[in-house]
C-alpha positions, 0 to 999 in steps of 0.5 A: 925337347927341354920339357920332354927331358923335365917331364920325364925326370919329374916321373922318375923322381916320383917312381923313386919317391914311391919305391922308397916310401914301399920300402919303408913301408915294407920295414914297417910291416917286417918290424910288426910281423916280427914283434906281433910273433914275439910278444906272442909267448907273452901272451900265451904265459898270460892266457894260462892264467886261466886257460888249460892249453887245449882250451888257450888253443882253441881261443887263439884258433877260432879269433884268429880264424874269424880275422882271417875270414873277414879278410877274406870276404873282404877281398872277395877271395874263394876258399880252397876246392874240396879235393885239397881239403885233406891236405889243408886237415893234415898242414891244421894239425901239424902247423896250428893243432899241434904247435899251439898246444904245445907251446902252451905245455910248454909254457906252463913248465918254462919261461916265454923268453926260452919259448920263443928262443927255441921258436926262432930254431923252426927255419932250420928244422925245417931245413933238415925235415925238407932234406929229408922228404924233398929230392930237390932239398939237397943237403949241402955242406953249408946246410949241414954245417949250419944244422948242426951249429943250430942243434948245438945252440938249441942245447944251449938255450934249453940249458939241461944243466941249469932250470934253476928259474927256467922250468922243466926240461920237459916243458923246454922239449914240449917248446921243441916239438912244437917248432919241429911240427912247424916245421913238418907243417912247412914242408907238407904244404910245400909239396901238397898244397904248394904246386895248386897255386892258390891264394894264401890268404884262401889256404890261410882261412881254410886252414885256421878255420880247420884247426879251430874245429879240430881243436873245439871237438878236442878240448869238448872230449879231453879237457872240457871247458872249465877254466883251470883259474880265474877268467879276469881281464888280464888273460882273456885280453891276452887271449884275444889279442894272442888270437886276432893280432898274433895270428889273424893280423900277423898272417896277412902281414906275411902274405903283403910281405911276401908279395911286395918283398919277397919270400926271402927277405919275408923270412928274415923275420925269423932273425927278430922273434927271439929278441922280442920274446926275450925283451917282453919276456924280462920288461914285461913278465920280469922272466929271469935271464942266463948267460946260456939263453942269448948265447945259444940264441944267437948261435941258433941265428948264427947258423939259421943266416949260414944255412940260408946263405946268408953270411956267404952273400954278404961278400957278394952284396956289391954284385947284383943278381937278377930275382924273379918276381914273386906273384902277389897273394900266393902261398908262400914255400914256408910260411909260419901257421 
């Protein structure tokens, strides 16, 4: 009896020491995801250098759809039927296409550290774009109180009144329209793509693997192929880098994310992106920095944390609640593109 009770305490402690190591494990994968998303405005203002925005696009597309795809032969997964291709065109365009090109416009006019900001804003767009074509999205005072704390952060950062060393309100707006495509793209393939059940890293590749040809036929018939500056190793690494890790590799630590932690601690990430872009923006690019970035920055999280309910359930940290699992591999209800 006495080694029974030995034996089973020894299994628990085992358990125990697994689920911490998983949990650590989880951390880690949640700090990379986050930092790999907000060196990526770094590296965008790097590849310009010597990339027209199409072209960076295409770059970044094509790497990252050629990671994902080895991920996928890997794991032996099937790609998406052929009666979903359609919708994966239409979620390429508004979550990569679109968005990528834009915050490379962007870019060329303003600083990685306002871009990357304004990246963190998309979960609250998104809030507002699923209200709107979502019945079972509906607005409450919560969301729309933190809709409007956001949109006003929002016109902080962007700072209209200040582009003194911060480029154009233009280019600050092309870095808006890039979040809010996002945004779209969330919403699309949570009612047309979501419903199929499907495995994300097979929606992934697919997707990636669209907008790549998109953005090849585009750049072919719109800006061609030669190089606005001089291809040194600086932004061709940038390029790379930008491509494999910050979307092939940032992509699949979504997925495990997802699957080990669920899909609201996975979105927690969108919390951290902006401090990354704003440090590797100043250390690393010596980007200038005003009082109305980290101001608005942090009114823009402020509300992303109220409308997510966040604020509200820390009165509620010491009660426990039951959650339902989360199936391991499947397409998330909002996930970065």
């Amino acid at each position: 009896m006495i080694a029974w009770a030995e034996a089973e305490a020894e299994a628990e402690a085992e358990a125990e020491a697994e689920a911490e190591a998983e949990a650590e494990a989880n951390w880690g994968r949640f700090g990379l995801l986050a930092a790999l998303w907000g060196c990526s405005f770094a590296f965008i203002k790097m590849s310009l250098e010597a990339f027209a925005p199409l072209q960076l696009a295409s770059g970044r597309l094509v790497v990252g759809a050629l990671v994902v795809a080895a991920m996928l032969a890997l794991k032996r997964l099937p790609l998406p039927g052929r009666p979903l291709w359609g919708h994966i065109a239409v979620a390429s365009v508004f979550g990569n296409v679109i968005p990528f090109t834009l915050f490379a416009i962007g870019e060329q006019h303003t600083t990685a550290t306002i871009a990357g900001v304004i990246q963190g804003a998309t979960p609250l767009i998104t809030m507002g774009v699923a209200a709107l074509a979502l019945s079972e999205e509906k607005p409450t005072r919560r969301k729309v109180i933190g809709l409007v704390g956001g949109f006003v952060g929002l016109i902080i950062v962007v700072g209209p009144w200040n582009t003194d060393g911060f480029g154009s309100i233009g280019g600050q707006l092309a870095c808006v329209g890039a979040a809010a495509s996002y945004a779209v793209s969330f919403v699309y393939i949570r009612r047309f793509i979501g419903p199929h059940k499907l495995p994300a890293l097979s929606v992934t590749a697919a997707q990636l693997g669209m907008a790549s040809v998109i953005t090849v036929v585009l750049t072919t018939f719109v800006t061609g192929w030669s190089l606005h500056g001089d291809l040194t190793a600086k932004p061709l690494l940038a390029l790379l880098v930008l491509g494999a890790a910050s979307t092939g590799i940032a992509f699949a630590l979504l997925n495990r994310l997802i699957a080990d932690a669920g899909p609201t601690t996975a979105s927690g990430v969108n919390y951290l992106v902006p401090v990354f872009s704003v440090v590797v923006g100043v250390l690393a690019l010596g980007e200038p920095m005003s009082w109305n970035v980290p101001v608005g920055g942090v009114l823009v999280i402020a509300a992303l944390a109220l409308a997510e309910g966040r604020i509200s359930s820390l009165s509620r940290a010491g009660k426990p609640k039951p959650t339902a699992p989360v199936a391991p591999d499947r397409v998330p209800e909002e996930s970065r593109s």
